[in-house]
C-alpha positions, 0 to 999 in steps of 0.5 A: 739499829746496828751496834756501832762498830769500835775503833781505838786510837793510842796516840801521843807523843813520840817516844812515848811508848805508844807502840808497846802499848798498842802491841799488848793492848791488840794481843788483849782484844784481838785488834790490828794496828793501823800506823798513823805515823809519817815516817812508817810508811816508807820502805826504805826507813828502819830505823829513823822511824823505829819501826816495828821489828819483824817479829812484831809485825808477824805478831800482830798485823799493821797497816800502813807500814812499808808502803811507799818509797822514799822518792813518793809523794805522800799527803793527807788524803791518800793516808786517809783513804788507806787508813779508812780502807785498812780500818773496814777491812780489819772490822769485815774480819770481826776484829778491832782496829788499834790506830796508833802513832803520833800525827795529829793531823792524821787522827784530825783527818781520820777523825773528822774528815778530809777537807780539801777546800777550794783549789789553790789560787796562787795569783791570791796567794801571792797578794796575800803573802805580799800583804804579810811582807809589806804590814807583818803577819798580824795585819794578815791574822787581823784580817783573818779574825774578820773572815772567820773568827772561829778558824782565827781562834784555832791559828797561831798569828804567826803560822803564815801558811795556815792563815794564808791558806784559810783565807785564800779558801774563805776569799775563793767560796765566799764562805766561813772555811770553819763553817766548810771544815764542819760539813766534812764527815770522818769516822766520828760518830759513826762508830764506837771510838776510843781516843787515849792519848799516852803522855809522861814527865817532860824530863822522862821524855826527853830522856827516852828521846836522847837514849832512843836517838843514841840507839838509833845510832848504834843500830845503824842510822847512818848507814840506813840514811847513806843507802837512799842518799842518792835517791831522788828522795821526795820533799816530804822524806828529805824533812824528816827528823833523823833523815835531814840531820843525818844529810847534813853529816854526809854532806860535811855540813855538820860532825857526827856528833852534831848531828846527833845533837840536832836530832835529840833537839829537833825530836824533843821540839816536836814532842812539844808540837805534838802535845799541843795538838793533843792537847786541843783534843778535847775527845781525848782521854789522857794517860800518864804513863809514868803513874803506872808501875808497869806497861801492862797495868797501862793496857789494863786501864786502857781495856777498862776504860774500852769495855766499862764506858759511862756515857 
């Protein structure tokens, strides 16, 4: 039997210093990035996505940045057949691919596979959003812990989309969707992954969202937002954080400096989603980045924990 191929994913919370990391980490085992970040992949967005300067970039080669405009479309499963496409060419080449960014969802998919389900039934969706008006969304969650209570157990009560959805697909193939879902195959167990999730002190976190925000102003985020405002943008785009605050500003919705405040706040409160999906992850492995003296001593212990695994 062939020797299983490695993958390594850095992943963590926004602003966390998941790029720096990877940066370093890609010089040391001779890897390629590929971005699992939302915001990365459109052209037109620089700087509200910090993107990689570049430099960077002819450093180090990254996948799945700059490729689709703003007014495009963009959904799970086209990012996991550009990220399972990247991932093979990057190994044809005898090198590591490096995924990196801070969607959990993405790593989910590249992870374990895409699932589709069964095609969407609005006349269902409707009587069942129709349910959750008349009795609440507890009635609806109820109902959903009958169906399937493994999918209920991963499913806030109050995430009506989520709940609406799993049922309308349990309803549609008179099956468990948690039963569906484990029928999907992604790169697990295919190949040798490393999962390290970067994390910090909460209050030094948000200290690095506040202080990246205000950099982001002075780069130019205004501007950089101004230029694609007459766009047809796509729902997706129009969003994103430091895209939909900065609309409100030229749209006199809002004064420059709420606007900032609104995506200090808005990024901090996603920061917080994001180490709620992680944290269900339990295939990952945590770093606390701020336990380290320095970024490179970050990379060393990722590098260990690569090539000295104990299974």
């Amino acid at each position: 039997m062939s020797e299983l191929k490695k993958i390594i994913f850095v992943v963590g919370p926004t602003a966390v210093g998941k790029s720096e990391v990877a940066l370093l980490l890609a010089k040391k085992i001779n890897g390629e990035i590929v971005s699992c970040d939302s915001m990365q992949i459109y052209k037109e967005i620089n700087i509200a996505s910090n993107k990689p300067s570049e430099q960077e970039m002819k450093d180090i080669a990254h996948h799945l940045v700059d490729i689709v405009s703003v007014e495009d479309e963009f959904d799970v499963s086209r990012f996991n057949d550009l990220a399972v496409s990247a991932i093979k060419d990057i190994h044809n080449r005898g090198l590591v691919p490096i995924v990196v960014g801070g969607s959990g969802l993405y790593m989910q998919i590249l992870l374990d596979g895409i699932f589709e389900g069964a095609p969407k039934n609005q006349e269902l969706r409707g009587d069942l959003i129709a349910i959750a008006k008349q009795k609440g969304n507890e009635s609806l969650y109820g109902l959903l812990q009958e169906k399937d209570p493994i999918a209920a157990e991963k499913i806030h009560q109050n995430d009506l989309r989520r709940i609406v959805r799993v049922l309308e697909v349990c309803m549609m193939e008179n099956r468990r969707h948690s039963e569906l879902k484990e029928e999907r195959k992604g790169l697990w167990g295919n190949h040798d992954i490393s999962i390290y999730c970067l994390n910090c002190d909460r209050e030094m976190l948000y200290d690095r969202i506040n202080k990246r925000t205000d950099k982001m102003f002075d780069a130019g985020l205004v501007d950089e937002i101004r230029k694609i405002e007459c766009l047809k943008l796509s729902k997706t785009a129009r969003g994103l954080i430091g895209i939909k605050e900065v609309l409100s500003y030229l749209s006199c919705e809002c004064d420059l400096e709420g606007a900032k405040d609104l995506i200090k706040q808005n990024t901090r409160r996603f920061a917080k989603r994001q180490l709620t999906w992680f944290r269900r992850e339990s295939r990952a492995r945590w770093i606390k980045a701020d336990e380290y003296y320095s970024i490179n001593d970050v990379v060393s212990a990722i590098f260990k924990g690569i090539y000295s695994k104990v299974e």
